[in-house]
N, C-alpha and C positions, 0 to 999 in steps of 0.2 A: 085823695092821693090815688095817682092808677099802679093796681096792682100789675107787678111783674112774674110772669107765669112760664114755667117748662115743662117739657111732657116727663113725664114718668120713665125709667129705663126700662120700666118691665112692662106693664099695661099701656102703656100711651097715654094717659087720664092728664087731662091741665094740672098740673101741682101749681103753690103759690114757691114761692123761692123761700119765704118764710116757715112755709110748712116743712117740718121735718117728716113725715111719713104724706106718702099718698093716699086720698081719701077714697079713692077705687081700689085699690088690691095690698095697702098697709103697708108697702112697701118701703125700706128706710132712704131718705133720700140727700144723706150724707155720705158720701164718698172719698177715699184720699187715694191720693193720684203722688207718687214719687219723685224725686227731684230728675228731674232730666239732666242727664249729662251731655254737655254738650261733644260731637262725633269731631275726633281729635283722627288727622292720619297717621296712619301706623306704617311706617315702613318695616317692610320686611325683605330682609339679606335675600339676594339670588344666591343657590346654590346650583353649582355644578354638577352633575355627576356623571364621572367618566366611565365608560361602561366596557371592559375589556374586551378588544376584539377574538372570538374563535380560535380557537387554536385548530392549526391546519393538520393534518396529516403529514407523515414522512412523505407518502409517495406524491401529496402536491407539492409540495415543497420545492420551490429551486433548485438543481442541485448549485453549488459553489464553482464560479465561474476559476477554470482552470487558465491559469497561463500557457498562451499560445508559444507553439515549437518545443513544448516538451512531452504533452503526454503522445501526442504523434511518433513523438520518434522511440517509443519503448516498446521492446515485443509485445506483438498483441496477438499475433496468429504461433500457437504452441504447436501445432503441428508441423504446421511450414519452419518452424525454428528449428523442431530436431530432424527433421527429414533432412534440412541444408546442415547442421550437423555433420549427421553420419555421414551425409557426400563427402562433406568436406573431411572429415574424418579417416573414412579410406583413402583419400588421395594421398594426406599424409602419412598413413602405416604405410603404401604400397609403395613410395619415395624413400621412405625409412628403411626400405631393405636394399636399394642400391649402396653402395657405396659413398660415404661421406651424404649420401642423400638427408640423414636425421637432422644436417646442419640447418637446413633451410626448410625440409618438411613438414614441420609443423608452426611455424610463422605461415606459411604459405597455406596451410589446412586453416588457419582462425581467417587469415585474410577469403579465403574463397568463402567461408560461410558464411558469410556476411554478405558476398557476392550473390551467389545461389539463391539468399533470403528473401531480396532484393527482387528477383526472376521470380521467384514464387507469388513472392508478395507486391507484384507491380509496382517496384519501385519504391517502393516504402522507405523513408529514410530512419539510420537509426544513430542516437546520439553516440558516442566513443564509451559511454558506460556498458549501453547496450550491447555494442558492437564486443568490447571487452566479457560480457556475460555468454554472447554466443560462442567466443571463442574458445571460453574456457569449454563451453559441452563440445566444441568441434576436438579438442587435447583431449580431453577424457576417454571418447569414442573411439578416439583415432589409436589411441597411443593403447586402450585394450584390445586392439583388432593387429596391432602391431604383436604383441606379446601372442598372440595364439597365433599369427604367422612365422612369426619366429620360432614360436617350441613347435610348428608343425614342419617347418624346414630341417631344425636341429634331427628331427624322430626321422625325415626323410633318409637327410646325408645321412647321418649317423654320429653325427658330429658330439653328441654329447658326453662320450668319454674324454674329446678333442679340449672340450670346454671345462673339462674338472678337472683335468690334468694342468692344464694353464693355471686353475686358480689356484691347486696344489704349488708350483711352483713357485707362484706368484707367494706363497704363506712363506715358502723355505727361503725364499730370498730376504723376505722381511725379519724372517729370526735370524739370517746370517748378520746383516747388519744389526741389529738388537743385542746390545749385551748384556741386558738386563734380564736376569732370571725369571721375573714374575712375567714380564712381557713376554718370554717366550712360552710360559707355559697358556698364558692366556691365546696365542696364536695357534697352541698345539688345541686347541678347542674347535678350531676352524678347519683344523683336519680332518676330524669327523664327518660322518651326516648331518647331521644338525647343523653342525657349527655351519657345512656349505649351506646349506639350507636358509640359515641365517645370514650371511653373504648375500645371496642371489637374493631374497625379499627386501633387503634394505638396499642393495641397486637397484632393483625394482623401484621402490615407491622415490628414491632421490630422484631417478632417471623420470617416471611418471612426475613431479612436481615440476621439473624442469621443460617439460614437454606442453606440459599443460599452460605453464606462465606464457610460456614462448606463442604457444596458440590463442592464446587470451590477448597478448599484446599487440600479434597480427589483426586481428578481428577490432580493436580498437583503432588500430591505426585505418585499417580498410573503412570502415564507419564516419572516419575524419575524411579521409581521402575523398569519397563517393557522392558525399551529402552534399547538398547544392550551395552555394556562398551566398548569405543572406543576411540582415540583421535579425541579429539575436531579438527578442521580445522577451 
């Protein structure tokens, strides 16, 4: 029978297949060897992963696209706004000392300021809120530069005894008709100092409210007037 022979795994030496140890270096020449598993595919899940983009800065940032035809037409130059003002301001106190002039003086003072602004500000259009926001500083200006020409005329003529004595009268007339006792002693209060005092500030600020709207209303309407005719956006 022909023997069947392998090398050794450690010396090389012919071993018999029968021999359990090697006759060169005694080595053992039984070995076990594990079950193979056979190589299965594995699927494995794709993941995703979303990686957040950087956050930007304020100052890259876009700004927010604004609707066209309005921020244009809002004051933007404050200087050129009160300088056309007070022009227009004075035009109105200086009207306001004519006679019957107060009627139309400060309609006419909100409408120029808005005009003036316009020259200043090369034609800048401004929308009727605007227009109405400058009018009212065109009444304000106008109608304090009124009052300190008027108490500088009164102090001129001399007229201010002219003008307490009217209001005096103006009380006595009012208790004549009044026959109610508490009502005239409340008018007998107005005959004082004070009490005139109190008179003359509360015509004051009625007369300034009125003057003011009136010049607010002009300067809105001149803003409508002036502005080019376009479609709205």
């Amino acid at each position: 029978m022909q023997r069947v022979e392998h090398p050794c795994h450690r010396c090389g030496s012919p071993v018999e297949d029968s021999s359990a140890f090697c006759p060169g270096c005694d080595a053992p020449q039984v070995r076990f060897a594990g079950a193979e598993v056979p190589a299965q595919a594995v699927l494995v899940p794709q993941v995703v992963v979303r990686v957040p983009a950087p956050l930007e800065p304020a100052a890259m940032r876009p700004a927010p696209a604004e609707a066209p035809g309005r921020s244009e037409r809002t004051i933007r130059n404050r200087s050129s706004a009160w300088r056309s003002a007070a022009t227009a301001g004075l035009v109105g106190a200086l009207l306001s000392m004519l006679p019957l002039g107060f009627l139309l003086a400060f309609p006419l003072a909100g409408f120029l300021s808005v005009l003036f602004y316009r020259r200043r500000t090369w034609g800048q259009e401004l929308s009727p809120s605007a227009g109405f926001r400058l009018g009212l500083g065109a009444g304000m200006l106008g109608f304090a530069m009124f009052v300190v020409l008027a108490a500088a005329e009164t102090v001129v003529s001399h007229e201010g005894g002219e003008i307490r004595q009217s209001m005096i009268d103006a009380v006595h007339r009012q208790q004549a008709r009044s026959p109610d006792p508490q009502a005239r002693q409340i008018l007998d209060f107005f005959l004082t100092p004070n009490g005139l005092a109190v008179v003359i500030i509360v015509v004051l600020i009625f007369t300034g409210i009125i003057f003011v709207l009136l010049a607010g209303l002009g300067g809105a309407l001149s803003a409508s007037l002036l502005r080019r005719k376009g479609p709205e956006s």
